[in-house]
PyMOL commands that place a pseudoatom at each C-alpha (Angstrom):
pseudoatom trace, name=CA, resn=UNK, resi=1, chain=A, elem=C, hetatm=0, pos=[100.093, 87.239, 102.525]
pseudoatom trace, name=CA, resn=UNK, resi=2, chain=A, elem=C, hetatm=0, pos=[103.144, 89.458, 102.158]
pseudoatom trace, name=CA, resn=UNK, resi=3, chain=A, elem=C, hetatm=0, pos=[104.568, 91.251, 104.994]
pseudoatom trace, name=CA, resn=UNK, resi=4, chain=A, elem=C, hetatm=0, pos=[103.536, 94.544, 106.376]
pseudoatom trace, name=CA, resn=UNK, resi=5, chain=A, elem=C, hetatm=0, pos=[106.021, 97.509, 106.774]
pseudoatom trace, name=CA, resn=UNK, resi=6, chain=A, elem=C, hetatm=0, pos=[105.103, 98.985, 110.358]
pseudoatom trace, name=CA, resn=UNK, resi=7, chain=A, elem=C, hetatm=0, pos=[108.435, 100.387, 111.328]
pseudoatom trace, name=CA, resn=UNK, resi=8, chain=A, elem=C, hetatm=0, pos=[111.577, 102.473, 109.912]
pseudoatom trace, name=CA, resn=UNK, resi=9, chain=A, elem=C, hetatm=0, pos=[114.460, 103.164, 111.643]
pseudoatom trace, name=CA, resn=UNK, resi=10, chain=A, elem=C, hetatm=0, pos=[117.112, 105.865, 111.367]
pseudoatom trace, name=CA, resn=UNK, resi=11, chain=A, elem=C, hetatm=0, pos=[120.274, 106.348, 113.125]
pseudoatom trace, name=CA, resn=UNK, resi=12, chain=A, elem=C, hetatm=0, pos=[122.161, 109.139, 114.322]
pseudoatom trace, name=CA, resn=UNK, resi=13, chain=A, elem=C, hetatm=0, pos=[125.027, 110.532, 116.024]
pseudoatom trace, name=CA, resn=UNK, resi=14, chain=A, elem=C, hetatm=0, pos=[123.066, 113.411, 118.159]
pseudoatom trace, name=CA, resn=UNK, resi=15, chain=A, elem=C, hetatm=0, pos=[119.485, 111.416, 118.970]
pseudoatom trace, name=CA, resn=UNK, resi=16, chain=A, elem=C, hetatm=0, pos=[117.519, 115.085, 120.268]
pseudoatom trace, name=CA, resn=UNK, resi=17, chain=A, elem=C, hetatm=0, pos=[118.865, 117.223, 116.948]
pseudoatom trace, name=CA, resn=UNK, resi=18, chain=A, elem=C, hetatm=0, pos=[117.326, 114.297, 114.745]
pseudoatom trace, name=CA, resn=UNK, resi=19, chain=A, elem=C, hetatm=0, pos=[114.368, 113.265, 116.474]
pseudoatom trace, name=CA, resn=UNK, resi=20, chain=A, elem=C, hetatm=0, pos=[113.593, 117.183, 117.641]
pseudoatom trace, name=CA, resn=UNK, resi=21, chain=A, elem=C, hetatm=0, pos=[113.833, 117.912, 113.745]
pseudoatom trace, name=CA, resn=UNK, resi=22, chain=A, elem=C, hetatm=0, pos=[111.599, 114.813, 112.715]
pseudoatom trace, name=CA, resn=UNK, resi=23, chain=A, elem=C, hetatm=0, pos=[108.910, 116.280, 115.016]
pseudoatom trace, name=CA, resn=UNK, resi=24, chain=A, elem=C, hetatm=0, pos=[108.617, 119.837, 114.075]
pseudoatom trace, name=CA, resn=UNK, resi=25, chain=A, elem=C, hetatm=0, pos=[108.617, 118.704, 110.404]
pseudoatom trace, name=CA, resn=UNK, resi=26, chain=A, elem=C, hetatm=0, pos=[106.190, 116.314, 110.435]
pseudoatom trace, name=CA, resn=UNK, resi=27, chain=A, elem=C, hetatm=0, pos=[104.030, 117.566, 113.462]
pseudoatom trace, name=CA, resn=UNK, resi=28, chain=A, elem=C, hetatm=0, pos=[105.010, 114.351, 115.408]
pseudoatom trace, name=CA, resn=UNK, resi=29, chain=A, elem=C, hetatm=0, pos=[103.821, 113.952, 118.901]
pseudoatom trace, name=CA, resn=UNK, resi=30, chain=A, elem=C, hetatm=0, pos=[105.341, 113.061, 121.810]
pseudoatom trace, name=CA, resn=UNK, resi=31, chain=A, elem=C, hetatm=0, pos=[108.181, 110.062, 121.222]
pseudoatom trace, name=CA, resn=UNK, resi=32, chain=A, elem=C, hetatm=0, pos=[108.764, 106.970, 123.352]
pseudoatom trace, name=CA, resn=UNK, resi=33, chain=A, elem=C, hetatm=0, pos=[111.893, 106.686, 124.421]
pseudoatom trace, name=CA, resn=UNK, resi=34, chain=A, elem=C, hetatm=0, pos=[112.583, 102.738, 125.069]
pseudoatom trace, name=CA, resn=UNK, resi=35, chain=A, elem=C, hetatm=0, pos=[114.730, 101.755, 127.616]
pseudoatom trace, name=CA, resn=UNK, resi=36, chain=A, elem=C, hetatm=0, pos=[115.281, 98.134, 125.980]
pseudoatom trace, name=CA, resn=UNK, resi=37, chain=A, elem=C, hetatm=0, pos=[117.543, 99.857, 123.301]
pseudoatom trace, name=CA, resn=UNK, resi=38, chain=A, elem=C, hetatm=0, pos=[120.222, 99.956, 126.158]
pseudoatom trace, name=CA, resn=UNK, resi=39, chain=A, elem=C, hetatm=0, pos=[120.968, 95.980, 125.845]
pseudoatom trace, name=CA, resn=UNK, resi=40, chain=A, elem=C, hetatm=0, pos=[122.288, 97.328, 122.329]
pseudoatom trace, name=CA, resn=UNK, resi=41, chain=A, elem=C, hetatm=0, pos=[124.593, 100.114, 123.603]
pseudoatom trace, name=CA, resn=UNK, resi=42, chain=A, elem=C, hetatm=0, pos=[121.430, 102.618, 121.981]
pseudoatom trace, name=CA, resn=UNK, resi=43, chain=A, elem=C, hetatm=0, pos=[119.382, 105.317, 122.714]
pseudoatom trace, name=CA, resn=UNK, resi=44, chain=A, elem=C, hetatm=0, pos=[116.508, 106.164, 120.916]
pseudoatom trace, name=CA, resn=UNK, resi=45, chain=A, elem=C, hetatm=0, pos=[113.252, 108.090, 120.241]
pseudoatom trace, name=CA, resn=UNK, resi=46, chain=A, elem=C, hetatm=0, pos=[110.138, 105.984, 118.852]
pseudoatom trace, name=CA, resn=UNK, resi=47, chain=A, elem=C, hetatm=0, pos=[107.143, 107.907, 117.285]
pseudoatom trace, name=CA, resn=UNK, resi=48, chain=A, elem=C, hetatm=0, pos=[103.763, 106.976, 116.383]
pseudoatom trace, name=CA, resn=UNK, resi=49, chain=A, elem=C, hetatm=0, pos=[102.076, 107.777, 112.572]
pseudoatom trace, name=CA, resn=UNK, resi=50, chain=A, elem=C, hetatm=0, pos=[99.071, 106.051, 112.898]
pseudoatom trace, name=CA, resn=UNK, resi=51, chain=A, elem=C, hetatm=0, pos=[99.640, 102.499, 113.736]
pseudoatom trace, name=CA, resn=UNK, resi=52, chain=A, elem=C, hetatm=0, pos=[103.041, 102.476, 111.834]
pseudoatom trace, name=CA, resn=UNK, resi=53, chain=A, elem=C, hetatm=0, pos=[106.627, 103.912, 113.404]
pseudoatom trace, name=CA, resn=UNK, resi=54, chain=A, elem=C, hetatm=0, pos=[109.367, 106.219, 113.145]
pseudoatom trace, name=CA, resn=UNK, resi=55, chain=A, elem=C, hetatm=0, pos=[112.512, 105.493, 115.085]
pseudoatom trace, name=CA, resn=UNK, resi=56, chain=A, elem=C, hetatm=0, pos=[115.569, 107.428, 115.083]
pseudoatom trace, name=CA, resn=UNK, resi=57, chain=A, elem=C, hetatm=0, pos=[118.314, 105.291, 117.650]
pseudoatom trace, name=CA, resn=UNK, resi=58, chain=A, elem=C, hetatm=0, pos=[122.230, 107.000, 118.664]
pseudoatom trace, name=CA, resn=UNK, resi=59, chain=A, elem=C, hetatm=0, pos=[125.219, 104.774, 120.104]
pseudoatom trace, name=CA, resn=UNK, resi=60, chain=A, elem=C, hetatm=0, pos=[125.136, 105.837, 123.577]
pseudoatom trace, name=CA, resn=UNK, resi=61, chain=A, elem=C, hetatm=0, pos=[128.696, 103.496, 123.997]
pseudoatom trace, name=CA, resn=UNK, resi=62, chain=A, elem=C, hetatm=0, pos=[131.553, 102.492, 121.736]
pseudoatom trace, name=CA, resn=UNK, resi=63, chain=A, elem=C, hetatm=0, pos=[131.438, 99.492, 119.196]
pseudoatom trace, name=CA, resn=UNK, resi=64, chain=A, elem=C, hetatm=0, pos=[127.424, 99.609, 118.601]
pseudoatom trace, name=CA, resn=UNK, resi=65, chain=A, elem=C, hetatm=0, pos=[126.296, 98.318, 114.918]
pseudoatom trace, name=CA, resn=UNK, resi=66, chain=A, elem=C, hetatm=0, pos=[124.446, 101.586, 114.947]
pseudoatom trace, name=CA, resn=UNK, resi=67, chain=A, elem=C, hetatm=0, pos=[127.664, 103.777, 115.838]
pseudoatom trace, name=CA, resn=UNK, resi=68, chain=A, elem=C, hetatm=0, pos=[129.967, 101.431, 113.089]
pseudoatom trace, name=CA, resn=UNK, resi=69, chain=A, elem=C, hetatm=0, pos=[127.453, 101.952, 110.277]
pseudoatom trace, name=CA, resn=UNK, resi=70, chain=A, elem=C, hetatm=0, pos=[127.358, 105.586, 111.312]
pseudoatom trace, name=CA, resn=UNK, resi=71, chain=A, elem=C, hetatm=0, pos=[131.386, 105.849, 110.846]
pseudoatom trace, name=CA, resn=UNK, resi=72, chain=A, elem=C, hetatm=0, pos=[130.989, 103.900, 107.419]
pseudoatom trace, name=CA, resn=UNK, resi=73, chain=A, elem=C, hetatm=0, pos=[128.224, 105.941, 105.784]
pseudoatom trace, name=CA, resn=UNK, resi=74, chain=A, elem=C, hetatm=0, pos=[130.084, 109.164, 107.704]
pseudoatom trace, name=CA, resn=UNK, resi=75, chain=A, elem=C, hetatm=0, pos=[126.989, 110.695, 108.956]
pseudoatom trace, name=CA, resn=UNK, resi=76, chain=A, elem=C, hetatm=0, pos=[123.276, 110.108, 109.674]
pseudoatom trace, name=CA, resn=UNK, resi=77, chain=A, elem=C, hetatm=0, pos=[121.716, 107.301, 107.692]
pseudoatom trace, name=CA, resn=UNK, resi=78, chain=A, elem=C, hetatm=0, pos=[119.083, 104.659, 107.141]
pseudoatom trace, name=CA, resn=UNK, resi=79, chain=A, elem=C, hetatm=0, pos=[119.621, 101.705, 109.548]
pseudoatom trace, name=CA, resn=UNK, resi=80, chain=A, elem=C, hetatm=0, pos=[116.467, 99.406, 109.559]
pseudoatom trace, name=CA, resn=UNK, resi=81, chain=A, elem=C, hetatm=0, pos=[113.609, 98.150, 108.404]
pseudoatom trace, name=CA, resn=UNK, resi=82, chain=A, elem=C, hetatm=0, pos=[110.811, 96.415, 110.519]
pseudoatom trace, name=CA, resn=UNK, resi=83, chain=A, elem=C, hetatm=0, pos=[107.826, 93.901, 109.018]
pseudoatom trace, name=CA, resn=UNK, resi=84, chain=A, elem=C, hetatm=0, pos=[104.824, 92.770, 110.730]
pseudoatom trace, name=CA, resn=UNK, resi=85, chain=A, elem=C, hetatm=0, pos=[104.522, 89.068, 109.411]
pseudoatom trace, name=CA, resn=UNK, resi=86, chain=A, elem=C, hetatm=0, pos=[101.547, 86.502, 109.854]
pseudoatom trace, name=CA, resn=UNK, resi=87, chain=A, elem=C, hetatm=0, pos=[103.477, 83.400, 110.433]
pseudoatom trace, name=CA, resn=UNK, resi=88, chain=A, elem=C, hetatm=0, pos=[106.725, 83.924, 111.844]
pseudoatom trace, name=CA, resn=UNK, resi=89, chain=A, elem=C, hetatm=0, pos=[108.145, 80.677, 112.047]
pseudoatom trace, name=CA, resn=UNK, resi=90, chain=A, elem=C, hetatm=0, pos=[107.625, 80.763, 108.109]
pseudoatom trace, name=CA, resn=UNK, resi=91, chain=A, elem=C, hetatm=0, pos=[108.899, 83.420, 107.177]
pseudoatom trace, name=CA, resn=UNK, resi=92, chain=A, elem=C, hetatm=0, pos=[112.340, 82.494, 109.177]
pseudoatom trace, name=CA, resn=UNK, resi=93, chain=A, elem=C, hetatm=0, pos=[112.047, 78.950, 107.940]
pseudoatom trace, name=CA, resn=UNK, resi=94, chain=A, elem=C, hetatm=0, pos=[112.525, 80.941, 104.372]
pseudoatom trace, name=CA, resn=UNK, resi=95, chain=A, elem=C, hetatm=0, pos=[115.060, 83.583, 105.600]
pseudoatom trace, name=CA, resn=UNK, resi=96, chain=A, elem=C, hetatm=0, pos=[116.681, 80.056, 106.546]
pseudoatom trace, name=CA, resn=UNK, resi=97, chain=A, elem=C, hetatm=0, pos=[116.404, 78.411, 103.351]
pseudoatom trace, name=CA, resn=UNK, resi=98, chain=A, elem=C, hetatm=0, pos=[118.439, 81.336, 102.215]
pseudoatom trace, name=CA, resn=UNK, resi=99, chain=A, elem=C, hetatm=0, pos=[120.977, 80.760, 104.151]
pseudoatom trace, name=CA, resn=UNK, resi=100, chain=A, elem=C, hetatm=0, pos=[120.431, 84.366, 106.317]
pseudoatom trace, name=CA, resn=UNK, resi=101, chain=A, elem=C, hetatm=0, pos=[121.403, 84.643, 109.621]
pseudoatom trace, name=CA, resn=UNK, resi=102, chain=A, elem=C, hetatm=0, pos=[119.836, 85.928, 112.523]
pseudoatom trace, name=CA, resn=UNK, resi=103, chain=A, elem=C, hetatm=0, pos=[121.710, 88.615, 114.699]
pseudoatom trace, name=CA, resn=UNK, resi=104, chain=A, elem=C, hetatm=0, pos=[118.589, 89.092, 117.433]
pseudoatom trace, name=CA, resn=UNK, resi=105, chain=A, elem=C, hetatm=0, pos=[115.830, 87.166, 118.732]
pseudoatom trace, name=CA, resn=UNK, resi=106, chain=A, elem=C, hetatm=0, pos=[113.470, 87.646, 121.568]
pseudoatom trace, name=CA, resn=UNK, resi=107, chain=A, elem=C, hetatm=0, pos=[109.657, 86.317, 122.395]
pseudoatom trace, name=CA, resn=UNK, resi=108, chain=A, elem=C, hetatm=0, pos=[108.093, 87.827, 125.041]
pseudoatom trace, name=CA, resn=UNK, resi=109, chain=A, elem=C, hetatm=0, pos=[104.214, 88.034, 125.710]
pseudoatom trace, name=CA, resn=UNK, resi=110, chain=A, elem=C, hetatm=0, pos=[103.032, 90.608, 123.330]
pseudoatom trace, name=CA, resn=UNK, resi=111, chain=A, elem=C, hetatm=0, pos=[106.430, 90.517, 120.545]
pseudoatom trace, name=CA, resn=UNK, resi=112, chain=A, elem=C, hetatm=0, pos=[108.099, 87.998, 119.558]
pseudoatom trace, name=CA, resn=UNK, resi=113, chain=A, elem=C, hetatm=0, pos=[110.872, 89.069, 116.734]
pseudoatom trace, name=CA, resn=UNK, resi=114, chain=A, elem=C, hetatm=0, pos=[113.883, 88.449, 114.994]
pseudoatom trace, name=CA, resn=UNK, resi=115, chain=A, elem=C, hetatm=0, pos=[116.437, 90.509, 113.245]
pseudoatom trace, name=CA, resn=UNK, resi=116, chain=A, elem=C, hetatm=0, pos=[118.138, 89.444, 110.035]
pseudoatom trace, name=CA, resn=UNK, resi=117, chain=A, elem=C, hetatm=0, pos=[121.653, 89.780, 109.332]
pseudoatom trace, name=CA, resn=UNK, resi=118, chain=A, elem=C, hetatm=0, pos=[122.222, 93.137, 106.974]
pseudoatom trace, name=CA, resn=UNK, resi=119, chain=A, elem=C, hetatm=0, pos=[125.004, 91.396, 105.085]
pseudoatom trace, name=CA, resn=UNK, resi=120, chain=A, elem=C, hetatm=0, pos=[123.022, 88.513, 104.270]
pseudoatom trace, name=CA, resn=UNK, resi=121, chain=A, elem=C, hetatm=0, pos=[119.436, 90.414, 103.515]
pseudoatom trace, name=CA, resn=UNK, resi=122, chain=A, elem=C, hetatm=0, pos=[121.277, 93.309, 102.178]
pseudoatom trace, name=CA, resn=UNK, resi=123, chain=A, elem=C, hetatm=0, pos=[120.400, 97.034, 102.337]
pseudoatom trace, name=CA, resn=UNK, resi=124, chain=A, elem=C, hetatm=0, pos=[119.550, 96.937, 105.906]
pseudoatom trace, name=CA, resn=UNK, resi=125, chain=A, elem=C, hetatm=0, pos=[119.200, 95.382, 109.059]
pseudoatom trace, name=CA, resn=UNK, resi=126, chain=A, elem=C, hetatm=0, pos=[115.432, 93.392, 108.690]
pseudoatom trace, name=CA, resn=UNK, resi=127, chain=A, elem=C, hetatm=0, pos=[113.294, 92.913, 111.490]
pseudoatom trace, name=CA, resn=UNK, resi=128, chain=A, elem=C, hetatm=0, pos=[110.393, 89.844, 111.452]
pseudoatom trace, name=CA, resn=UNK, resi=129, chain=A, elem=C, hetatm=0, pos=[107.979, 91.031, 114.179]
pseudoatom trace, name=CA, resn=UNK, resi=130, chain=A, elem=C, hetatm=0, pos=[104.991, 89.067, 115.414]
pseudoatom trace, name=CA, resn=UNK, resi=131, chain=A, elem=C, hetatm=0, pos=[102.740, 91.409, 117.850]
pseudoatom trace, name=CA, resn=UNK, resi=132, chain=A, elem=C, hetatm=0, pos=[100.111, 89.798, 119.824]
pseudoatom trace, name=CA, resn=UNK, resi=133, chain=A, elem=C, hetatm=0, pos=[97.362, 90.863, 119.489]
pseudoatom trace, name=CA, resn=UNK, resi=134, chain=A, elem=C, hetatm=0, pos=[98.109, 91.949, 115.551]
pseudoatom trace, name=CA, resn=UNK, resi=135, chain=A, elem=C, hetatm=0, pos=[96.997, 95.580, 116.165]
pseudoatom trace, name=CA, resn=UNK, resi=136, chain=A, elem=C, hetatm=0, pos=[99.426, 95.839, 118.638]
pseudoatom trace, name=CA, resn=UNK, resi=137, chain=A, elem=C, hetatm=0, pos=[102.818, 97.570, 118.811]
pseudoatom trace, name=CA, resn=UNK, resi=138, chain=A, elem=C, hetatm=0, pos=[105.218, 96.928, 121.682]
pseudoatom trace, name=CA, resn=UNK, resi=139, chain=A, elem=C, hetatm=0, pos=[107.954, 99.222, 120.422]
pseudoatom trace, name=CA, resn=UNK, resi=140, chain=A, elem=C, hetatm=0, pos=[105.721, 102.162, 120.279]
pseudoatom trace, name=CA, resn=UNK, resi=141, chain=A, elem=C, hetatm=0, pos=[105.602, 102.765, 124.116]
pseudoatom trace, name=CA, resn=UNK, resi=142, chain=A, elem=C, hetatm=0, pos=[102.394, 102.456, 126.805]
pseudoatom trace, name=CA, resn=UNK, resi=143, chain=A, elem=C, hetatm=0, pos=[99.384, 104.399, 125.213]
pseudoatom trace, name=CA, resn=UNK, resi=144, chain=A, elem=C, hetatm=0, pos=[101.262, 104.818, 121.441]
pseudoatom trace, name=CA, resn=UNK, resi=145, chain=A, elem=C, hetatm=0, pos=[98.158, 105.052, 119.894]
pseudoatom trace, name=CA, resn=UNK, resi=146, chain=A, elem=C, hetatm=0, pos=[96.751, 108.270, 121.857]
pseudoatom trace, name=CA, resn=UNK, resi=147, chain=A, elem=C, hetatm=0, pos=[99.981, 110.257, 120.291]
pseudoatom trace, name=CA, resn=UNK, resi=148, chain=A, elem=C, hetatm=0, pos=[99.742, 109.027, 116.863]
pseudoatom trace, name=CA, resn=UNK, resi=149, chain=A, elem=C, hetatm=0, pos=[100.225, 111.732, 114.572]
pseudoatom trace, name=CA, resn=UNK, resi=150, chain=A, elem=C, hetatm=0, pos=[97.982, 111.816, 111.155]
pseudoatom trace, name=CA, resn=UNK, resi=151, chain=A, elem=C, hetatm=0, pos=[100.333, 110.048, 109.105]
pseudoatom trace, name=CA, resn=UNK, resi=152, chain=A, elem=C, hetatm=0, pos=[101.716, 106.294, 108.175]
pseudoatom trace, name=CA, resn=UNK, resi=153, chain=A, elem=C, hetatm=0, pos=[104.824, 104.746, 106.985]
pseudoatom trace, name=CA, resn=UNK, resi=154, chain=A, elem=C, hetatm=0, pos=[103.541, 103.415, 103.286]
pseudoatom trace, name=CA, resn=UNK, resi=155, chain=A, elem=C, hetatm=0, pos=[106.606, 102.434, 101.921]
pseudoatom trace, name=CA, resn=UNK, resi=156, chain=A, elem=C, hetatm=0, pos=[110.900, 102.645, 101.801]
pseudoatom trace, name=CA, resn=UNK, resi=157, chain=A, elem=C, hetatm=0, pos=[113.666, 102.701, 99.222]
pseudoatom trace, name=CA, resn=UNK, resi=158, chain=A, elem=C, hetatm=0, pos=[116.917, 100.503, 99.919]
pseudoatom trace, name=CA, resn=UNK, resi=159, chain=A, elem=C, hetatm=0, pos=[119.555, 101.500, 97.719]
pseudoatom trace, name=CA, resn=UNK, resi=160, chain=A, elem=C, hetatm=0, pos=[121.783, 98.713, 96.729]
pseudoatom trace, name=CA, resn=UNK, resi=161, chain=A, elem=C, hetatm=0, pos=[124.507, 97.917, 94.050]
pseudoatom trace, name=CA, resn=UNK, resi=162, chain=A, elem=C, hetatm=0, pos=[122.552, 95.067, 92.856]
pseudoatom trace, name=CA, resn=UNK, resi=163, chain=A, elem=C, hetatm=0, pos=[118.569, 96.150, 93.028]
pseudoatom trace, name=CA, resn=UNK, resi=164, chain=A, elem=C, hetatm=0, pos=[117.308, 93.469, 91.588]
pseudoatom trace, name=CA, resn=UNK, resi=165, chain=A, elem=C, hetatm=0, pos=[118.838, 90.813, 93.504]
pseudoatom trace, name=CA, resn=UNK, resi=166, chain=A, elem=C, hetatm=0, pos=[118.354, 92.437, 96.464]
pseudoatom trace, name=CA, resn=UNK, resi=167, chain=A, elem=C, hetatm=0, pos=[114.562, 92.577, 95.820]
pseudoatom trace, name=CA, resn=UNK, resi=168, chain=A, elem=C, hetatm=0, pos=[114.616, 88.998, 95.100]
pseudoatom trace, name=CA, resn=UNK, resi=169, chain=A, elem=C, hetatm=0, pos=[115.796, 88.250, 98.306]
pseudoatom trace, name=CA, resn=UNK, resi=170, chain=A, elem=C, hetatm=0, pos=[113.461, 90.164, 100.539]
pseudoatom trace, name=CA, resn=UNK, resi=171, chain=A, elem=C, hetatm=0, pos=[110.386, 89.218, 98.733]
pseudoatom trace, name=CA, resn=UNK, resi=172, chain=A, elem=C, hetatm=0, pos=[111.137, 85.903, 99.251]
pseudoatom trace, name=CA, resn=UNK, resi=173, chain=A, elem=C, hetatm=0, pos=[111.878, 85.931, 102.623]
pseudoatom trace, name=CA, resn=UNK, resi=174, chain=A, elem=C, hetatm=0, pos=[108.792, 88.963, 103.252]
pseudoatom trace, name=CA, resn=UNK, resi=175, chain=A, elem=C, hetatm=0, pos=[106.380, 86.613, 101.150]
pseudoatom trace, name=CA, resn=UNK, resi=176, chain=A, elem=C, hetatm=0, pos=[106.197, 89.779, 98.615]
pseudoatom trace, name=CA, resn=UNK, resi=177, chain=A, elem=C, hetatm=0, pos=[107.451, 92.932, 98.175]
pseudoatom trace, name=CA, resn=UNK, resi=178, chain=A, elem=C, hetatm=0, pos=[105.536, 94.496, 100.901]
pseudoatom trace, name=CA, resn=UNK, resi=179, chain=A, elem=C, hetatm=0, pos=[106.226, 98.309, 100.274]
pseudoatom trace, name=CA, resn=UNK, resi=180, chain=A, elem=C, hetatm=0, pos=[109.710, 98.382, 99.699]
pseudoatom trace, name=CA, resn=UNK, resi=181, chain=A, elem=C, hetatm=0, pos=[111.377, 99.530, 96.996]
pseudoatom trace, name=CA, resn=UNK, resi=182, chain=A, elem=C, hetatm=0, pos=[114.517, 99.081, 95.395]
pseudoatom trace, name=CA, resn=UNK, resi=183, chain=A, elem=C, hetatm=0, pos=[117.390, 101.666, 93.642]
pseudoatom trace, name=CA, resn=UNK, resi=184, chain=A, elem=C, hetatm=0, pos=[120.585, 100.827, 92.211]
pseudoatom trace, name=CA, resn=UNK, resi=185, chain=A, elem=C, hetatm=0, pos=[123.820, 102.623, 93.916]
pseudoatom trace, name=CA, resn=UNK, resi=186, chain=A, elem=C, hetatm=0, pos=[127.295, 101.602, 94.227]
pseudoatom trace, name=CA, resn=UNK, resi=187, chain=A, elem=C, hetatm=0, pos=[128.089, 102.801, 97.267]
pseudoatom trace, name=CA, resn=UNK, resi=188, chain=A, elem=C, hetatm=0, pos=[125.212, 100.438, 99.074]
pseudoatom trace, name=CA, resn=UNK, resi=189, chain=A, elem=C, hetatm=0, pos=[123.458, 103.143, 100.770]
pseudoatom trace, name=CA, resn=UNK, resi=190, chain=A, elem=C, hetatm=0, pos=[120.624, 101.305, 102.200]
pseudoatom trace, name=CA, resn=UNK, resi=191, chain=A, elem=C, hetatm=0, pos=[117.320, 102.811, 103.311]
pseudoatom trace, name=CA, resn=UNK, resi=192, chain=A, elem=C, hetatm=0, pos=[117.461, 105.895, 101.994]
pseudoatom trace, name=CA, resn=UNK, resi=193, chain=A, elem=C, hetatm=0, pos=[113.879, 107.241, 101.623]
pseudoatom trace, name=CA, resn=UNK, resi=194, chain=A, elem=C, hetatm=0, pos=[111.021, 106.736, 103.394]
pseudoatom trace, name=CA, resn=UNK, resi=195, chain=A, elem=C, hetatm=0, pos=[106.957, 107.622, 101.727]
pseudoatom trace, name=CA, resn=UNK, resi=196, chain=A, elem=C, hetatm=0, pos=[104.573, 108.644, 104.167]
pseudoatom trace, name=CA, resn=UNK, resi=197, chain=A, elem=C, hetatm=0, pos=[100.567, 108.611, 103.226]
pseudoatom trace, name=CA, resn=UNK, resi=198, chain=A, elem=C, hetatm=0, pos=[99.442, 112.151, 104.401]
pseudoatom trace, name=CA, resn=UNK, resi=199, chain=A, elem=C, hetatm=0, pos=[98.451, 115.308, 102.719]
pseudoatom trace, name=CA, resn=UNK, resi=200, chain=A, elem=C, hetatm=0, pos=[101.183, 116.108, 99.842]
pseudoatom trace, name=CA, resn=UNK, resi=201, chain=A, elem=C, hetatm=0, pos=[103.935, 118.360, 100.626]
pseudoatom trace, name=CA, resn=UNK, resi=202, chain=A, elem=C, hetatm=0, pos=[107.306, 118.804, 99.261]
pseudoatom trace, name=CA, resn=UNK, resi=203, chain=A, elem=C, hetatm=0, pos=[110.010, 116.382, 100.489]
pseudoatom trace, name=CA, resn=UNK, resi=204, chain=A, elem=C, hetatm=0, pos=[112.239, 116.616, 103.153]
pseudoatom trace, name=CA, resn=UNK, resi=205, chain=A, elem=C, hetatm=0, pos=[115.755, 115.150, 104.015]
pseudoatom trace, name=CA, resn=UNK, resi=206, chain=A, elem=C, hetatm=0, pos=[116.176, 114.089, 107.634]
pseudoatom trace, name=CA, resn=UNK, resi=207, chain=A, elem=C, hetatm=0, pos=[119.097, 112.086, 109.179]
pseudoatom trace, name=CA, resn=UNK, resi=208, chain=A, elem=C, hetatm=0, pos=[120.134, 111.222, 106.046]
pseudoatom trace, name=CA, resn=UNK, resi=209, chain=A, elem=C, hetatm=0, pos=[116.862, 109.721, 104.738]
pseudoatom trace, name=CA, resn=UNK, resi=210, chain=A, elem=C, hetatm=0, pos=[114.758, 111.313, 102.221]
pseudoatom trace, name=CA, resn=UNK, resi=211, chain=A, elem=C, hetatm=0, pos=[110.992, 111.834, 103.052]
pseudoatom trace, name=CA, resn=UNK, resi=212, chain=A, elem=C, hetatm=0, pos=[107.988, 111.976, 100.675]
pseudoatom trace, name=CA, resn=UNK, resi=213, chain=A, elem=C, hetatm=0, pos=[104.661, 112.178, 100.705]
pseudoatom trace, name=CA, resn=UNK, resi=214, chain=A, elem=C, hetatm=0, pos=[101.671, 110.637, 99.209]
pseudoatom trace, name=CA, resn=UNK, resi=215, chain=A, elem=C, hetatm=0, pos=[98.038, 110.810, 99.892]
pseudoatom trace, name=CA, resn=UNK, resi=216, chain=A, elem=C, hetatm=0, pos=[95.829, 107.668, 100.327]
pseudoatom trace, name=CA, resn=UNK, resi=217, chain=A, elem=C, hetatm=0, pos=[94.746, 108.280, 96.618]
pseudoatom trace, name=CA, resn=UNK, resi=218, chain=A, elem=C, hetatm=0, pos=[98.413, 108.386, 95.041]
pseudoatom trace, name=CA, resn=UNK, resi=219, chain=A, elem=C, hetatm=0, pos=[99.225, 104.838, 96.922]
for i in range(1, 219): cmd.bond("trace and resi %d" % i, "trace and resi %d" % (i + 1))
show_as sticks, trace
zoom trace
């Protein structure tokens, strides 16, 4: 079974303009904001659509990856991408076989996760997350499912100078294409839209990602 998009994550150089803006648009409710984030120099706002996540994370200190991707995209942007997988250890053994590093582990009771090096993967930083039990969601704060909003992340675009590669590469290591996307651009922009299953509406640009909308019929 492929992998299973649960969380997308923005960053962005003033965290309450961003985050502030993501909830008015899309009638958000109340974020989490994690504390964790500060072993990464980061602050950060986590929202709940359904049982799937919007995260928009600022440097809160110099030399962050979040604040040096900021200065090279010169603004807002797309930062990463986060899959539920069934087998972890499998789906690192292939990230592995690859040849991909990994910039991040941890294991802990209810998570256990790794993050795959963006140069290697691609398009953006990758996270392989394990929650236990499966309908869990550590990231999404004590009680995330009681401020849920009516939505869910269905899918993301990563816009990279070689698409097809690229795809090829996170399939294989996902076990599929699970949701994402792909969208040729020199310039290696990254995650640069995100569709969310709702009712339809026109699309909105936020931090530097592009939002659109589908309902459960169009998917």
């Amino acid at each position: 079974m492929s992998a299973r998009l649960r969380q997308a994550v923005l960053a962005a150089r003033d965290l309450d303009s961003v985050a502030g803006r993501l909830r008015e648009e899309l009638e958000l409710g109340e974020p989490f904001a994690d504390p964790g984030v500060g072993y990464f120099g980061l602050r950060n706002a986590v929202f709940a659509l359904g049982d799937t996540f919007l995260e928009v994370v600022s440097p809160m200190q110099p030399d962050t990856a979040a604040g040096r991707l900021l200065e090279r995209r010169g603004g807002d942007c797309g930062y990463m991408v986060m899959f539920q997988v069934d087998s972890l250890p499998e789906a690192r053994e292939r990230a592995g076989a690859l040849g991909v590093r990994e910039v991040f582990e941890v294991a802990l009771d209810d998570m256990a996760e790794v993050h795959l090096h963006p140069a290697d993967m691609r398009g953006a930083i990758v996270s392989l997350s394990s929650p236990q039990p499966p309908d869990s969601w550590r990231w999404g704060g004590p009680g995330w499912d009681s401020r849920a909003a009516p939505l869910r992340v269905a899918g993301a675009t990563v816009a990279a100078a070689d698409p097809q590669s690229v795809a090829a590469r996170w399939s294989t290591v996902l076990g599929g294409p699970a949701g994402v996307a792909f969208a040729p651009d020199d310039s290696e922009r990254g995650l640069v839209e995100v569709t969310l299953e709702g009712p339809s509406r026109n699309p909105i640009l936020v931090g530097g990602v592009r939002f659109v909308f589908k309902s459960q019929e169009e998917q």
